[in-house]
Backbone as a ProteinNet text record, in pm:
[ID]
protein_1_A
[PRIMARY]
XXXXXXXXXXXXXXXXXXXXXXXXXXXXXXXXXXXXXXXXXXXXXXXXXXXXXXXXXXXXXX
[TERTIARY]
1975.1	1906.4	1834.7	1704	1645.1	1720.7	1713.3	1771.4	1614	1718.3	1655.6	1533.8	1542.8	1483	1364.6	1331.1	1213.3	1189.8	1188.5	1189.2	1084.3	1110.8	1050.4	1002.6	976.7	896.1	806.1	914.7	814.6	875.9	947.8	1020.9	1150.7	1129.6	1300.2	1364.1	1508.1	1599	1620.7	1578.6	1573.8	1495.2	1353.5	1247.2	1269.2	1349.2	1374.9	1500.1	1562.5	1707.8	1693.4	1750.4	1725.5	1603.8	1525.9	1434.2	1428.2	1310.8	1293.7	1280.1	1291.6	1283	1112.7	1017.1	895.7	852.5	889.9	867.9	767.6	880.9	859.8	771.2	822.8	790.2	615.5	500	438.1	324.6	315.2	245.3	202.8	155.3	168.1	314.8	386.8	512.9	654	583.2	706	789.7	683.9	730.2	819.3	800.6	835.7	1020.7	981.6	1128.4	1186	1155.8	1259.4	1326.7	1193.3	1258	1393.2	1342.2	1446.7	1603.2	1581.1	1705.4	1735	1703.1	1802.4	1858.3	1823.6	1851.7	1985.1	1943.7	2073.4	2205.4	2159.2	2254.2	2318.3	2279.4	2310.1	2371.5	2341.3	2404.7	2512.1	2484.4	2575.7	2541	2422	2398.7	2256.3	2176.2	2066.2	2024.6	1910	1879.3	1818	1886.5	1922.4	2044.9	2092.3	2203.5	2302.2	2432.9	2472.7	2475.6	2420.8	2417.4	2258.1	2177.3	2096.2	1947.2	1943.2	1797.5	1652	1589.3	1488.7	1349.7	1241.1	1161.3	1006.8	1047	942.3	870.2	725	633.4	711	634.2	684	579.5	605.7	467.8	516	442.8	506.6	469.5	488.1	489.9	263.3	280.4	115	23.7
-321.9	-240.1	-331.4	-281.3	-374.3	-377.4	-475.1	-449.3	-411.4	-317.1	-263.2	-314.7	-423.3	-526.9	-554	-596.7	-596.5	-442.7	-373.3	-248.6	-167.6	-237.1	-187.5	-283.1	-408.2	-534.7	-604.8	-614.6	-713.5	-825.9	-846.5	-1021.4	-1009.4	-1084.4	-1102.5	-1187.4	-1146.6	-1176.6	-1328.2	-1430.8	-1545.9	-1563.3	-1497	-1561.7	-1498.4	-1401.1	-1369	-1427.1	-1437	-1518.1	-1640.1	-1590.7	-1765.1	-1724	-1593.3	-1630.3	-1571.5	-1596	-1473.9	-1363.7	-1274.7	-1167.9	-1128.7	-1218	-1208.3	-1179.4	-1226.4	-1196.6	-1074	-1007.8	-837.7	-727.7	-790.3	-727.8	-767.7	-676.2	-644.9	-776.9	-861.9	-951.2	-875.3	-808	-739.9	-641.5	-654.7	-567.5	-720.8	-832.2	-945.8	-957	-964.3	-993.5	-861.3	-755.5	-670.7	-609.8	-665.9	-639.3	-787.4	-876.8	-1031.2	-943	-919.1	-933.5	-795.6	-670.9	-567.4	-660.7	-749.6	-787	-872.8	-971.5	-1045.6	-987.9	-845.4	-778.1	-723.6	-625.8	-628	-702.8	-812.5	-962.6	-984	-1005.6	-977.5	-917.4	-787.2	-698	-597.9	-627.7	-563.3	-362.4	-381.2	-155.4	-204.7	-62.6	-26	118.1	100.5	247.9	354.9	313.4	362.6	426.2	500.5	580.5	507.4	490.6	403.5	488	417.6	460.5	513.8	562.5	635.2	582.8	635.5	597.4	606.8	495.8	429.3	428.6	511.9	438.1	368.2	262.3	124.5	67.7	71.8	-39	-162.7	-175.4	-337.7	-372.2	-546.8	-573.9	-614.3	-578.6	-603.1	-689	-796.1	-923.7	-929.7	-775	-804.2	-698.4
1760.4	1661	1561.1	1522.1	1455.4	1265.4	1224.6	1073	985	864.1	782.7	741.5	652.9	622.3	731.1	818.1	940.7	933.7	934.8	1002.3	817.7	685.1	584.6	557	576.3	536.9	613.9	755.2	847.9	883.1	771.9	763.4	909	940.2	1034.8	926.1	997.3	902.3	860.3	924.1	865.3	738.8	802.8	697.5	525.9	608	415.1	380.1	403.5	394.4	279.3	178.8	92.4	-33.7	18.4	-56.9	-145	-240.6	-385.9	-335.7	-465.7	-447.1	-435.4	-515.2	-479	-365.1	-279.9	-155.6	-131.5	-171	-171.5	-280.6	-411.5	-530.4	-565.5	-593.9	-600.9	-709.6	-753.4	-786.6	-969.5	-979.8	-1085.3	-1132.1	-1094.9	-1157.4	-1125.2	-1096.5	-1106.4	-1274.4	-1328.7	-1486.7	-1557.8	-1511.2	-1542.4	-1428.7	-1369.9	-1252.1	-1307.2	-1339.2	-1369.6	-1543.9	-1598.7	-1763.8	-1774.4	-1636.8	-1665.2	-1586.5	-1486.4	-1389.3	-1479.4	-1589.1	-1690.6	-1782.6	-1808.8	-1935.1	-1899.2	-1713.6	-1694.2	-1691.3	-1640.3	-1604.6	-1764	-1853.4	-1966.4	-2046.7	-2024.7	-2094.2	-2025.2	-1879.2	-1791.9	-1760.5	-1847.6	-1847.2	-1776	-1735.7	-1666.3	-1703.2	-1745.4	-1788.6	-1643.3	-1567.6	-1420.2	-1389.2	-1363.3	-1348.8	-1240.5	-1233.9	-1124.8	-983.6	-879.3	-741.8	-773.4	-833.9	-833.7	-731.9	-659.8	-555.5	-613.5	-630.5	-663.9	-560.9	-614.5	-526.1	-610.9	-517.7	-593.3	-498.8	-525.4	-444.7	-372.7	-268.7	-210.9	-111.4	-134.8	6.4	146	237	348.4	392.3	493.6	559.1	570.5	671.4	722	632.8
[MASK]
++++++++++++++++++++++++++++++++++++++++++++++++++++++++++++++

C-alpha cells in the first residue's frame, strides 16, 4: 500500500524523511506556520482545539 505521505505530496518516503517542514508548507505562509509552531512549543496551548482537523494548503513534489 502506498503511504499517506506519497499519495498527498509526491515525496516517497525517504525523500521526505529528515526534512523541513518547508518542504510542504506554502512559501508565503512559512513565517506564519514557524512563528504559530514556537508559540506553541512554548507555551504548550494552540488556539486549535485538541484533535481538531485542519485544512491547510500544501505543495506537492510536481
Amino acid at each position: 500500500m502506498e503511504s499517506q505521505g506519497k499519495r498527498i505530496f509526491g515525496h516517497r518516503g525517504g525523500e521526505a524523511r529528515g526534512q523541513s517542514l518547508d518542504l510542504i508548507i506554502p512559501e508565503q505562509l512559512r513565517a506564519r506556520h514557524w512563528k504559530g509552531f514556537r508559540n506553541i512549543m512554548t507555551t504548550g496551548e494552540s488556539r486549535y482545539g485538541a484533535g481538531d482537523l485542519l485544512s491547510v494548503p500544501g505543495i506537492r513534489k510536481d
